[in-house]
ROLOVO-232036 format. One record per residue (C-alpha): residue in three letters; x, y, z. Coordinates in nm, 2 decimals, decimal comma. Layout:
<tizas>
TIZA	Ala	X	Y	Z
...
</tizas>
This chain:
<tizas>
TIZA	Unk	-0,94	1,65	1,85
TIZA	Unk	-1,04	1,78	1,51
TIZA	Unk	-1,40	1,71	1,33
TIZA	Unk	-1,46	1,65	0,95
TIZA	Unk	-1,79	1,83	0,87
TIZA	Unk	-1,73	1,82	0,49
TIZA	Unk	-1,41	1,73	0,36
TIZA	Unk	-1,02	1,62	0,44
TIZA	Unk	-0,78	1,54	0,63
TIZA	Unk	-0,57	1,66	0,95
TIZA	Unk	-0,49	2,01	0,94
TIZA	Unk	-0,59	2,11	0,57
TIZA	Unk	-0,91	2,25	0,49
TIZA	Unk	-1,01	2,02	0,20
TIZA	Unk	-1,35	1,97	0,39
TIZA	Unk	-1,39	2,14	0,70
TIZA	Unk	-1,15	1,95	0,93
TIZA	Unk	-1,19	2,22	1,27
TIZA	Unk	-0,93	2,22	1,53
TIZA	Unk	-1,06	2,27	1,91
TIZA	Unk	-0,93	2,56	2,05
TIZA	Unk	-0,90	2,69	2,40
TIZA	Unk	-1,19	2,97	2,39
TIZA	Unk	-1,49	2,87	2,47
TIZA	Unk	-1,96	2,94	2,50
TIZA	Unk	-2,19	2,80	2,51
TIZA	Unk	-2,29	2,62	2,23
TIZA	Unk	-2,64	2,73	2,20
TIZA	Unk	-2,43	3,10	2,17
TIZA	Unk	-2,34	3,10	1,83
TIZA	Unk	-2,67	2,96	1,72
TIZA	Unk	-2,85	3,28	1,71
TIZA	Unk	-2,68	3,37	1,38
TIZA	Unk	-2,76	3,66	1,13
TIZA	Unk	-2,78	3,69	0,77
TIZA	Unk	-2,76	3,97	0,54
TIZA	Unk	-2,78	4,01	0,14
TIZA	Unk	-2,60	4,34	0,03
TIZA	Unk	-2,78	4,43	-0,31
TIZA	Unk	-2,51	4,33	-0,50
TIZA	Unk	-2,55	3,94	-0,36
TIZA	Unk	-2,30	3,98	-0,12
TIZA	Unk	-2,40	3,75	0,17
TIZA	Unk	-2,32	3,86	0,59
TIZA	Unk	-2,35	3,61	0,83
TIZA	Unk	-2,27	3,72	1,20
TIZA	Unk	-2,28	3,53	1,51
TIZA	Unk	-2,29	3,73	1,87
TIZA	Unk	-2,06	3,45	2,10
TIZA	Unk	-2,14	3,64	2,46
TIZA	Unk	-1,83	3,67	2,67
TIZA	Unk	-1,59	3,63	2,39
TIZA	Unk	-1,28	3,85	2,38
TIZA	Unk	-1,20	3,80	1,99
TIZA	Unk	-1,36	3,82	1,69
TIZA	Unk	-1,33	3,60	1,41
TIZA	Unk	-1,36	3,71	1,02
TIZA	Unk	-1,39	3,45	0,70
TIZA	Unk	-1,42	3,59	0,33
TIZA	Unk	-1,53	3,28	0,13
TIZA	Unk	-1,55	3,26	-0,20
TIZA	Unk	-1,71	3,00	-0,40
TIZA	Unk	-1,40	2,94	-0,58
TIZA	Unk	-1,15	2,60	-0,63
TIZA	Unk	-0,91	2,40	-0,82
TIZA	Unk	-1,23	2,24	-1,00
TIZA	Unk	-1,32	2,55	-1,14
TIZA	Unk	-0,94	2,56	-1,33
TIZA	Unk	-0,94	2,43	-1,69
TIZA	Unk	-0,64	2,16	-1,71
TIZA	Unk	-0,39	2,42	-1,86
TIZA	Unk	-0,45	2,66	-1,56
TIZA	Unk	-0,43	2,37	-1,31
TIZA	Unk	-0,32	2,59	-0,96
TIZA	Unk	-0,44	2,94	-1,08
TIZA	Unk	-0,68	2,92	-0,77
TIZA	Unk	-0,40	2,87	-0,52
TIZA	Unk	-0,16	3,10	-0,70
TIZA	Unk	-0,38	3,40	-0,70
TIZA	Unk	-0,48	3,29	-0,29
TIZA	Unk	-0,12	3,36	-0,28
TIZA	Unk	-0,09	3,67	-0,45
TIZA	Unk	-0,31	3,81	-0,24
TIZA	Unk	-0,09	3,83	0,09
TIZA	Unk	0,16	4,01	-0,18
TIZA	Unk	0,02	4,34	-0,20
TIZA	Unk	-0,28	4,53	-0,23
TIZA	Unk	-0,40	4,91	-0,31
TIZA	Unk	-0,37	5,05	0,04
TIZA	Unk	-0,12	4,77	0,14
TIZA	Unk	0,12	4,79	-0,13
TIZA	Unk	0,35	4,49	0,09
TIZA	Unk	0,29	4,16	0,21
TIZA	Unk	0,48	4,31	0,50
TIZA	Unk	0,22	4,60	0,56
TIZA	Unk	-0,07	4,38	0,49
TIZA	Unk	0,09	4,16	0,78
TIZA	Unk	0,18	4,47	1,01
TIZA	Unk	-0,19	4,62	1,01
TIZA	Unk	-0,33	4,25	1,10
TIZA	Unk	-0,08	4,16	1,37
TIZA	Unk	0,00	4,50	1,48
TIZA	Unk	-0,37	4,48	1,65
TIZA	Unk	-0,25	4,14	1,78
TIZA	Unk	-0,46	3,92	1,51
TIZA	Unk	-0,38	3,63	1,31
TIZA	Unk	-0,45	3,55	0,94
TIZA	Unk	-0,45	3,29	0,68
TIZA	Unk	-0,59	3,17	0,35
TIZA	Unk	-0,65	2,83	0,23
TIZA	Unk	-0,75	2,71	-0,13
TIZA	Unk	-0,99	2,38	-0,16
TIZA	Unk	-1,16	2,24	-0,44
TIZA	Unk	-1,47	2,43	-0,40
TIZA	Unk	-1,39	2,73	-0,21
TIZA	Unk	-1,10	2,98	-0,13
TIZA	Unk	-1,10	3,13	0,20
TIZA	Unk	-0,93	3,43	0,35
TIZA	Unk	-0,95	3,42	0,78
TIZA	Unk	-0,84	3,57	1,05
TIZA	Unk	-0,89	3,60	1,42
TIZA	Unk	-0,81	3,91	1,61
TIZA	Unk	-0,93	4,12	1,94
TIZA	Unk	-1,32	4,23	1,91
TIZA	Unk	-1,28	4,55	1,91
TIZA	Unk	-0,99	4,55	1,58
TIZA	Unk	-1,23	4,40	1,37
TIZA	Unk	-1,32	4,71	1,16
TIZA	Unk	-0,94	4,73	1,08
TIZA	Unk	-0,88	4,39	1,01
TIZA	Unk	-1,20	4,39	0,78
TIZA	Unk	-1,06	4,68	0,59
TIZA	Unk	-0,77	4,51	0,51
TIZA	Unk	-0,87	4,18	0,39
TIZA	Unk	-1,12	4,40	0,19
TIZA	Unk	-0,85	4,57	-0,01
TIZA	Unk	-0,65	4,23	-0,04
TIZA	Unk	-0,94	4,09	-0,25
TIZA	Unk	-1,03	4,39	-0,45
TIZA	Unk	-0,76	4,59	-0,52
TIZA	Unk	-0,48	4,33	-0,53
TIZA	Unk	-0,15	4,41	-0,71
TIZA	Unk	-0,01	4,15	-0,85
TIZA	Unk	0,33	4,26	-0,90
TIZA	Unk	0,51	4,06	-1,17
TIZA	Unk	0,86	4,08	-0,94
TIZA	Unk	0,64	3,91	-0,68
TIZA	Unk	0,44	3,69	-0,88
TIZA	Unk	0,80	3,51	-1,02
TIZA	Unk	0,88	3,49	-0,67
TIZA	Unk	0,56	3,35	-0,53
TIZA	Unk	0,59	3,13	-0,86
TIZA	Unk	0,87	2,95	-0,71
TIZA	Unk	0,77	2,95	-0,37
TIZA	Unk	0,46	2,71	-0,50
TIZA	Unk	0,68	2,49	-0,70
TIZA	Unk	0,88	2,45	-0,40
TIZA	Unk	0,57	2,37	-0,25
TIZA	Unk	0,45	2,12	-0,51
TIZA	Unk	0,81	1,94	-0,49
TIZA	Unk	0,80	1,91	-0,11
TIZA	Unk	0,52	1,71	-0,16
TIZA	Unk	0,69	1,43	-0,27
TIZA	Unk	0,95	1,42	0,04
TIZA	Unk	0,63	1,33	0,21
TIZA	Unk	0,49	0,97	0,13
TIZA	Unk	0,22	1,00	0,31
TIZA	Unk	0,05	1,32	0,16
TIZA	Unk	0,17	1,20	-0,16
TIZA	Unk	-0,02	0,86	-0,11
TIZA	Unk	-0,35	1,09	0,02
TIZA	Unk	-0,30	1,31	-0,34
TIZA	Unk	-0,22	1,01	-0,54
TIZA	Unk	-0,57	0,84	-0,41
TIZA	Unk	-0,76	1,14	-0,55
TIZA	Unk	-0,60	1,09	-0,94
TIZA	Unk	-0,73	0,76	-0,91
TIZA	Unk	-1,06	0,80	-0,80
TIZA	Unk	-1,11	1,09	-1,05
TIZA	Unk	-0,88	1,00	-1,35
TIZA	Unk	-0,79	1,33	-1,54
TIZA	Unk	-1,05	1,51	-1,37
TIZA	Unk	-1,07	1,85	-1,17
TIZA	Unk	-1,09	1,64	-0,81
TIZA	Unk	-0,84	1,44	-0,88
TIZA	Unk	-0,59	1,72	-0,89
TIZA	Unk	-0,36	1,86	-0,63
TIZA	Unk	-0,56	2,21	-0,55
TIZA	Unk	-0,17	2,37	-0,57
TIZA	Unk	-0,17	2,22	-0,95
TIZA	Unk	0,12	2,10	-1,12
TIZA	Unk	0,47	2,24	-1,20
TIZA	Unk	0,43	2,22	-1,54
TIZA	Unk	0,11	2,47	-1,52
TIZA	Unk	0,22	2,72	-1,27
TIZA	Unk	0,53	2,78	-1,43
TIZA	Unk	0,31	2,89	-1,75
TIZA	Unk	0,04	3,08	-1,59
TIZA	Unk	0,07	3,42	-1,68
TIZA	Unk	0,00	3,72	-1,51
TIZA	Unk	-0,34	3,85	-1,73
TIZA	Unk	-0,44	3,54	-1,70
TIZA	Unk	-0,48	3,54	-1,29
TIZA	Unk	-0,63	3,87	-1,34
TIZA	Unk	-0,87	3,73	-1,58
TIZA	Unk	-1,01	3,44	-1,39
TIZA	Unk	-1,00	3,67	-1,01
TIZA	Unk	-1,23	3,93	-1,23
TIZA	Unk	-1,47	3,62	-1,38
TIZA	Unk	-1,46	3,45	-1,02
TIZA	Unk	-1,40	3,69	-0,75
TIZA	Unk	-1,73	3,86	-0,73
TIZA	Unk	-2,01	3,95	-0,47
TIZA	Unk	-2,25	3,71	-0,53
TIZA	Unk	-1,97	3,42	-0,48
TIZA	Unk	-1,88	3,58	-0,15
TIZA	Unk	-1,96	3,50	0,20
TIZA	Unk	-1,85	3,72	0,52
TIZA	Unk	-1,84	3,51	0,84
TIZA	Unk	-1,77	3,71	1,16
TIZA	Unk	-1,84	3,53	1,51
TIZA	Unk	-1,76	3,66	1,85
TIZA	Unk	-1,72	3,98	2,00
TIZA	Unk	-1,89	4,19	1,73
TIZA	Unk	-2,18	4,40	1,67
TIZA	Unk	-2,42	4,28	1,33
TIZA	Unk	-2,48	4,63	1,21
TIZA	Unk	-2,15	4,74	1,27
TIZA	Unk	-2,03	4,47	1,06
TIZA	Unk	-2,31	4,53	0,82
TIZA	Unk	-2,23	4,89	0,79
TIZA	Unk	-1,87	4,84	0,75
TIZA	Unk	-1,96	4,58	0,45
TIZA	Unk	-2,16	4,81	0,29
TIZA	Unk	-1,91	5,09	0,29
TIZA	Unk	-1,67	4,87	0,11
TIZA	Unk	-1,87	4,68	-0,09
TIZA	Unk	-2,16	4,87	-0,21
TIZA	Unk	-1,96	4,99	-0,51
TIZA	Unk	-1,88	4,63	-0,66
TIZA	Unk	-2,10	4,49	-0,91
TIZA	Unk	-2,26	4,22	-0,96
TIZA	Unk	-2,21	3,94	-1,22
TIZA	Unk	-2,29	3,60	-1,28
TIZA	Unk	-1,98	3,34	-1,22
TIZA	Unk	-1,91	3,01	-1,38
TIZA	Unk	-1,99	2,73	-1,21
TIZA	Unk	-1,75	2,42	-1,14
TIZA	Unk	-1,80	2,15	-1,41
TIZA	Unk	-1,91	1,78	-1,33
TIZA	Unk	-1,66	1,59	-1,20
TIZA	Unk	-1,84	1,24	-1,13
TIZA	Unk	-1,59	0,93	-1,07
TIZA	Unk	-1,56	0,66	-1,35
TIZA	Unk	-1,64	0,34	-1,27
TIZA	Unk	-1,40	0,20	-1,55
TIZA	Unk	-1,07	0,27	-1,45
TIZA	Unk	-0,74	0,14	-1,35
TIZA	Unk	-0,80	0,08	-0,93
TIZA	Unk	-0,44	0,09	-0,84
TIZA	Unk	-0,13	0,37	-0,85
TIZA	Unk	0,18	0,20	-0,75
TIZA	Unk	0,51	0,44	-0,69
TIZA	Unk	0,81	0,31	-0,57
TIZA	Unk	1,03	0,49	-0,34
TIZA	Unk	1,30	0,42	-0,11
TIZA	Unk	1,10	0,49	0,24
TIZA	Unk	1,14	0,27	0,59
TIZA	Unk	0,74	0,25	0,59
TIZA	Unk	0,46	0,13	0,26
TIZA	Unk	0,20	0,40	0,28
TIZA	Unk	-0,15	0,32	0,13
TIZA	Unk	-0,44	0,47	0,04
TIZA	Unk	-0,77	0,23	-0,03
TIZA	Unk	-1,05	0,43	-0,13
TIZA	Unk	-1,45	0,36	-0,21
TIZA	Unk	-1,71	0,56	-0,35
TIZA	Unk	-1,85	0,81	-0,09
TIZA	Unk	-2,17	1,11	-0,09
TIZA	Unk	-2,18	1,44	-0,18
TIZA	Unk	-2,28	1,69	0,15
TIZA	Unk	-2,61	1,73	-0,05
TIZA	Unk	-2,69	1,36	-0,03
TIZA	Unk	-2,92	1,15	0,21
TIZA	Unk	-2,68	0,92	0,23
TIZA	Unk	-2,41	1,20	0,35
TIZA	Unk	-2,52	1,12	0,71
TIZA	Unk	-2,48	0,73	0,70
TIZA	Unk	-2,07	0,81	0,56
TIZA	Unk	-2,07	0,98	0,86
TIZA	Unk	-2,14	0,73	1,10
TIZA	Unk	-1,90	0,43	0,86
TIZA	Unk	-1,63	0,74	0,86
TIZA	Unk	-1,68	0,70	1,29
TIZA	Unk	-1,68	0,34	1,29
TIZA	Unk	-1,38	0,30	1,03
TIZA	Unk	-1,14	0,49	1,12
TIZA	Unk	-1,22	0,82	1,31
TIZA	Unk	-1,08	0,75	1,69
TIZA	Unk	-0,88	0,54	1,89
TIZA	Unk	-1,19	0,25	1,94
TIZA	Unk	-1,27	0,22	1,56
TIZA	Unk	-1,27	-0,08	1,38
TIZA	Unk	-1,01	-0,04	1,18
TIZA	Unk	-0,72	0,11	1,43
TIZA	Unk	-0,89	-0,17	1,68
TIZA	Unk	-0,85	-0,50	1,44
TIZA	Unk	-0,52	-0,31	1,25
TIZA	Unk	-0,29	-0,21	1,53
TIZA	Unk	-0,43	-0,33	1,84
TIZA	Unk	-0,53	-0,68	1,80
TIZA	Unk	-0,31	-0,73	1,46
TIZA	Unk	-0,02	-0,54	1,48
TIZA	Unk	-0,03	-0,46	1,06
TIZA	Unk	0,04	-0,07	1,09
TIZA	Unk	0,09	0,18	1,37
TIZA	Unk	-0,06	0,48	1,21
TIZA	Unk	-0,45	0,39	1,04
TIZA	Unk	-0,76	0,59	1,02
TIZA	Unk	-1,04	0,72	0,74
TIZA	Unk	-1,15	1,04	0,65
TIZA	Unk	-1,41	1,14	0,35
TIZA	Unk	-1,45	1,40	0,14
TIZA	Unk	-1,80	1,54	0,01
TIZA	Unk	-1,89	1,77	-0,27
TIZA	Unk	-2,12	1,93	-0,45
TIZA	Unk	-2,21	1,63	-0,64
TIZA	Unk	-2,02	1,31	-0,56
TIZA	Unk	-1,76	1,22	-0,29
TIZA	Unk	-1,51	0,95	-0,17
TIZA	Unk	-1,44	0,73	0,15
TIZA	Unk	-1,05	0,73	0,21
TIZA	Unk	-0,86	0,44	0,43
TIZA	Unk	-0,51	0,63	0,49
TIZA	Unk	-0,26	0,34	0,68
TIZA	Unk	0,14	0,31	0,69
TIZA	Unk	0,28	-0,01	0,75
TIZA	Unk	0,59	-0,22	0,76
TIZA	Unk	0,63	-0,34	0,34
TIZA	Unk	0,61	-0,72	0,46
TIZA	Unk	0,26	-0,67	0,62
TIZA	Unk	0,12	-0,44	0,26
TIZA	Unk	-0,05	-0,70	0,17
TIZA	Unk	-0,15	-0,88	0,47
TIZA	Unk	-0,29	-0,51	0,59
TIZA	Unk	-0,46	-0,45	0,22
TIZA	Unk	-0,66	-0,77	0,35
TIZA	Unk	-0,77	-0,67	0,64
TIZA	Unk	-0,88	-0,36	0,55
TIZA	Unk	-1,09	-0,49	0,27
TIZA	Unk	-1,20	-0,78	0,53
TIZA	Unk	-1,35	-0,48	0,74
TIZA	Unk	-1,52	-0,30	0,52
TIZA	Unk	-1,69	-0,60	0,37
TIZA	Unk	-1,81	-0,70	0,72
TIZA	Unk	-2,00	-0,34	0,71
TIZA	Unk	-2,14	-0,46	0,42
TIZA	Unk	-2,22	-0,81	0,54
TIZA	Unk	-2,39	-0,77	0,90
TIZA	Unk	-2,56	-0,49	1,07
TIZA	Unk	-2,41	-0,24	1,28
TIZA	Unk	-2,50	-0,31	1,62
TIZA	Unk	-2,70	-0,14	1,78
TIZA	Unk	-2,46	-0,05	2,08
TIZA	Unk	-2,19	0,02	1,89
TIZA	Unk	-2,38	0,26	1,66
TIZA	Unk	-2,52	0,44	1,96
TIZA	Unk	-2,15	0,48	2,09
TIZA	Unk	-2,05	0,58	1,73
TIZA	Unk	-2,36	0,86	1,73
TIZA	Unk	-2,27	1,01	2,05
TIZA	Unk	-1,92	1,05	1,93
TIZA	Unk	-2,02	1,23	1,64
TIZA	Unk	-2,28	1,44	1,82
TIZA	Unk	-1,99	1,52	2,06
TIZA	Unk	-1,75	1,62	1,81
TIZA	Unk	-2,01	1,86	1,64
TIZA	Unk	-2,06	2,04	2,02
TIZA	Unk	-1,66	2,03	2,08
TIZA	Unk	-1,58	2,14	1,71
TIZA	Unk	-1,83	2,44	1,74
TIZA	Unk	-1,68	2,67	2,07
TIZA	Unk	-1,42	2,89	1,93
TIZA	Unk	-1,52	3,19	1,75
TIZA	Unk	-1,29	3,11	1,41
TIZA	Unk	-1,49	2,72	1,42
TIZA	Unk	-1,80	2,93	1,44
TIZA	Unk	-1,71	3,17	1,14
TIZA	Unk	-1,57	2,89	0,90
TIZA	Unk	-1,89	2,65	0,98
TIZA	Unk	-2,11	2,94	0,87
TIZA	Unk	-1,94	3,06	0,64
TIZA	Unk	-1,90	2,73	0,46
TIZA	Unk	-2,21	2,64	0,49
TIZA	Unk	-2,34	2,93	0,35
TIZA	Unk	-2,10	2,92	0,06
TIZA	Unk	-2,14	2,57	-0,03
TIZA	Unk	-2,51	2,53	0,07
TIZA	Unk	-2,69	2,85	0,04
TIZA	Unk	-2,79	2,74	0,34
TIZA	Unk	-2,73	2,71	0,74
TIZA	Unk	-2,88	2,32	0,92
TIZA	Unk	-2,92	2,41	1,26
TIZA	Unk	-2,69	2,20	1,47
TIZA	Unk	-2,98	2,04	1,62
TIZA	Unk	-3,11	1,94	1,29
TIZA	Unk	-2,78	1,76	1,23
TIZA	Unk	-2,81	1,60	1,51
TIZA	Unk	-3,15	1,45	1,51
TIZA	Unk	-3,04	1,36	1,13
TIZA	Unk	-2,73	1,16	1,30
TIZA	Unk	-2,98	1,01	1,54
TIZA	Unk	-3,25	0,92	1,24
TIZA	Unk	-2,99	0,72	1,09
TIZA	Unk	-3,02	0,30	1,13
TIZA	Unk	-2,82	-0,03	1,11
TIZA	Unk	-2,96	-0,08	0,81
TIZA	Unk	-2,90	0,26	0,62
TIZA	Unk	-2,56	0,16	0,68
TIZA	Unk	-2,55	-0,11	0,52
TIZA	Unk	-2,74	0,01	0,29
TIZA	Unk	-2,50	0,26	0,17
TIZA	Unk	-2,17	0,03	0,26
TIZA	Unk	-2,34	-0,21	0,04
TIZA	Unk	-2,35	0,04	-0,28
TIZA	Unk	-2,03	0,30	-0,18
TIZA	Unk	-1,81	0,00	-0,09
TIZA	Unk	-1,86	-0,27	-0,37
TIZA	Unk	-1,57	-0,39	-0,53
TIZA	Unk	-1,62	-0,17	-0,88
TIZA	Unk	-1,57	0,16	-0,68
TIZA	Unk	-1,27	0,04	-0,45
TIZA	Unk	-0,93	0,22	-0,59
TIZA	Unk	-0,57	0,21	-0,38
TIZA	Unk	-0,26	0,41	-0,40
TIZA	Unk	0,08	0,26	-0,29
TIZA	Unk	0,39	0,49	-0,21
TIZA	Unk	0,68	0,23	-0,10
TIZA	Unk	0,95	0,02	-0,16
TIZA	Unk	0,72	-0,28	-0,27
TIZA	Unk	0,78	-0,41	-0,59
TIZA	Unk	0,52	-0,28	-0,89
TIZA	Unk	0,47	-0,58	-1,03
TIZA	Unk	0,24	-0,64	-0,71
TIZA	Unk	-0,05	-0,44	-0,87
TIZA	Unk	-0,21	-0,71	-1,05
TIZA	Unk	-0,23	-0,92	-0,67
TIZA	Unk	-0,36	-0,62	-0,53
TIZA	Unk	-0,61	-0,59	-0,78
TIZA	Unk	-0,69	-0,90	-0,74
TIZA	Unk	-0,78	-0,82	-0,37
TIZA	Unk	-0,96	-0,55	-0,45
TIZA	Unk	-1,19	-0,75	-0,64
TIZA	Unk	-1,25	-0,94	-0,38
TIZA	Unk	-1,09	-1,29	-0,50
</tizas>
């Protein structure tokens, strides 16, 4: 099971989609959190998780694709990249990998629109050494020009693969409708045609404007000591200096815009994207998406994978997920389904979210649908490296850590009729945009956007 805090979508960490691991506390454990401000601005969260054996580290960094200007489009996720290639101390990406798993840890980074993030997860008492190591990755990378060709076409490869999947394409293709030639509505990898320009003074330009300690978080959870970890981050960091970054530029969703994205490809299944207008995680309204997300798509006894596959047979694989920024967001219907029931399952889709709009939630189904959510907060929150992202990301993207209780009596405050409410506004027919990856013909757009009109 896996639960959406923020943003995207099954095992990527557009918004904070956690996995449920196998180690386990309490969950009251990693509430008693600490926080610490180096004088540079570099922020320390720690959480103790009694009886843990591991530790898990995050470096976030308040950093995205919607920073990049358009001819830099990638930069983000090329220098995230780069990283693992070398560094001062750790002149390999094979010793940087050797000093992490040679204490038996794991590692990873990950690239979103708003944040880059360098984890790993590793026995309690390695954590000094692992800290050390991601340290130098992120201040004292190399970025060899032999490696940075190679890791050039590594991500190009990457970028092309995308289209042997119709399915993430259609989930990419969604986002450059809903934000037409803007920063969101890129792929966070960028596009060929930029990352093969991107030069190598040009990554270290934007790390040095960007990669700073006021736009970096530490999240460590689990077996660990708070001022041990404080005194290690001091001893690496205390020597960095501070200065202001840019921030992200406005990136709001036009209401005047072609709704539909039609490709036509040779594939067994249609795969479709419908998408609405949805909140950003600052929002009042972020807790009502929520709870429409829950009683969408999110599970096996939704609405949509209930009325879609059960009772109608339209498409074996259905479900919703939403993204939330800083300042807007989206509400994403993801299906695939046999191309003679496209249209018939564009329909019912449509049919459900209009009957959000049309009569009130009721009320046992919304209790059901709250105590799902509550659960999945509790479930999501028991490993150490859910702990240190949730912290972390909070912190990065928030300045700010709501208490898991808070979130929950915020879940709870929510009504039938804020629901409405908000389906009423986010799903009307002047925000509702759909991508198509398939063998149907493209001459079907105009029908479709006739249905997404609502006639």
């Amino acid at each position: 099971m896996s639960i959406c805090f923020i943003w995207k979508h099954e095992e990527k960490w557009y918004s904070f989609t956690y996995m449920i691991y196998a180690e386990k506390a309490t969950p009251s454990s990693w509430m008693n959190y600490k926080r610490t401000t180096l004088h540079n601005g570099l922020r320390v969260l720690t959480a103790q998780m009694p009886g843990m054996r591991s530790a898990s580290i995050g470096f976030f960094l308040t950093v995205g694709s919607r920073y990049e200007a358009d001819s830099i489009a990638g930069i983000s996720h090329f220098i995230e990249h780069m990283l693992f290639k070398g560094s001062r101390h750790y002149p390999t990406a094979r010793l940087i990998s050797e000093a992490i798993e040679g204490v038996g840890g794991v590692f990873n980074g990950s690239t979103g629109k708003e944040i880059t993030s360098y984890t790993a997860r590793v026995p309690g008492e390695q954590l000094p050494i692992v800290m050390n190591v991601m340290a130098d990755m992120i201040r004292y990378p190399l970025f060899d020009p032999t490696e940075i060709e190679k890791e050039r076409g590594v991500i190009v490869e990457e970028l092309s693969s995308t289209r042997d999947d119709p399915q993430e394409w259609a989930n990419l293709l969604i986002d450059e409708v809903m934000w037409p030639s803007l920063p969101l509505g890129r792929d966070d990898a960028g596009f060929v045609e930029t990352v093969t320009q991107i030069e190598r003074q040009q990554m270290l330009d934007y790390m040095d404007e960007h990669y700073r300690p006021g736009s970096l978080t530490i999240s460590v959870a689990g077996n660990i000591d708070h001022e041990q970890v404080i005194k290690e981050a001091e001893r690496i960091f205390s020597d960095w200096e501070p200065r202001a970054h840019p921030r992200w530029k406005e990136s709001l969703p036009p209401r005047d815009t072609l709704p539909i994205a039609m490709i036509r490809k040779e594939t067994e299944q249609t795969n479709v994207c419908l998408a609405t207008l949805g909140a950003s995680y600052s929002s009042p309204d972020y807790y009502p998406i929520l709870l429409i997300n829950a009683i969408l798509g999110d599970g096996m006894s939704s609405r949509l994978f209930q009325s879609i596959r059960e009772e109608q047979g339209l498409a074996y694989d259905i479900g919703s997920y939403f993204n939330s920024y800083s300042d807007t967001g989206s509400m994403v219907i993801s299906a695939g389904v046999d191309p003679s029931q496209t249209e018939s399952a564009v329909r019912a889709i449509i049919h459900e979210l209009n009957q959000l709009c049309e009569n009130p939630v009721p009320a046992d189904e919304l209790d059901r649908v709250k105590a799902y959510v509550r659960g999945g907060f509790l479930l999501g929150l028991e490993g150490t490296q859910q702990v240190a992202s949730w912290l972390g990301g909070q912190e990065s993207l928030r300045n700010k850590i709501i208490d898991i209780d808070e979130m929950v009596a915020l879940v709870d405050a929510v009504t039938s009729q804020d629901i409405q409410r908000v389906a009423q506004f986010c799903f009307a027919p002047a925000w509702r945009r759909l991508a198509i990856i398939g063998p149907d013909d493209t001459y079907q757009a105009e029908r479709f956007g006739e249905l997404l009109k609502g006639d």
